[in-house]
C-alpha angles and dihedrals in degrees: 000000000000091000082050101046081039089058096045096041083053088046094054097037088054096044081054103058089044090055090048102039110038134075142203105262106244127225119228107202103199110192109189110199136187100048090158084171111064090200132104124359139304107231115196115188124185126211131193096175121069088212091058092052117145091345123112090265094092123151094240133333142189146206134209132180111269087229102126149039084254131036120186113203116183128208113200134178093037121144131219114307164082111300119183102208116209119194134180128155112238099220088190099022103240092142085244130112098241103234125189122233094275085049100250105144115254100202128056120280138164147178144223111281080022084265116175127194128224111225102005134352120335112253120276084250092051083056104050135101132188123239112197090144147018099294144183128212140193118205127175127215123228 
C-alpha cells in the first residue's frame, strides 16, 4: 500500500510541477523585406544575453535563400522572453557581415524593432523584442 500511495504521490506531484513549470513552446515568424539583390543567403540570428550580442554565440539561428523580395524564416520551440534579432544578407555566403576598410558593413543588415545604430550596431535593448506569445515580425534590410 505505502509503495502504491508512494507512486502515485511521485506521479501527481510530478504532473504538478509540470503544470506549474512548463510552458507551451512559442513560435517567432521573422518576415525580411527589401532583398533587392536575389544572390547569396539571409542569415537571422536571435540573442537572449547582452554579452553574446551580435557574436556567433547566438542562441539559435537560421538561413534562407536570398531568392525573393521577401524571405519568412520561422523559430519554433522558443520560451518566454526577450530575443535581440540580428539580420544581414551574405552576398557570398561566408557566414561573415562583409565590412569595408573603415569597418562600415558592405552588404544589407538589420536588426529587431528595425533599430539602427549611429555610429556602430544598435544595443542589444534597441534590438529586442519581447516574446510573450506566438508572434510575427516584419524587418526590413538596408
Amino acid at each position: 500500500m505505502k509503495a502504491i500511495t508512494g507512486l502515485l504521490l511521485s506521479i501527481f506531484l510530478g504532473l504538478t510541477t509540470t503544470a506549474f513549470a512548463g510552458e507551451n513552446p512559442l513560435t517567432l515568424t521573422v518576415n525580411v523585406k527589401g532583398i533587392e539583390k536575389q544572390e547569396g543567403s539571409i542569415r537571422v540570428a536571435l540573442y537572449d544575453q547582452t554579452k553574446t550580442f551580435l557574436t556567433k554565440n547566438w542562441l539559435v539561428g537560421k538561413v534562407a535563400e536570398a531568392n525573393a523580395p521577401e524571405v519568412t524564416l520561422i523559430f519554433e520551440g522558443l520560451k518566454r522572453g526577450n530575443y535581440a534579432v540580428s539580420i544581414f544578407q551574405d552576398y557570398d555566403n561566408n557566414e561573415e557581415l562583409d565590412k569595408n576598410f573603415v569597418g562600415a558593413p558592405t552588404e544589407p543588415y538589420a536588426f529587431g524593432n528595425d533599430a539602427f545604430g549611429i555610429f556602430g550596431p544598435p544595443s542589444f535593448e534597441e534590438s529586442t523584442i519581447t516574446l510573450s506569445e506566438t508572434q510575427e515580425i516584419t524587418i526590413n534590410l538596408r
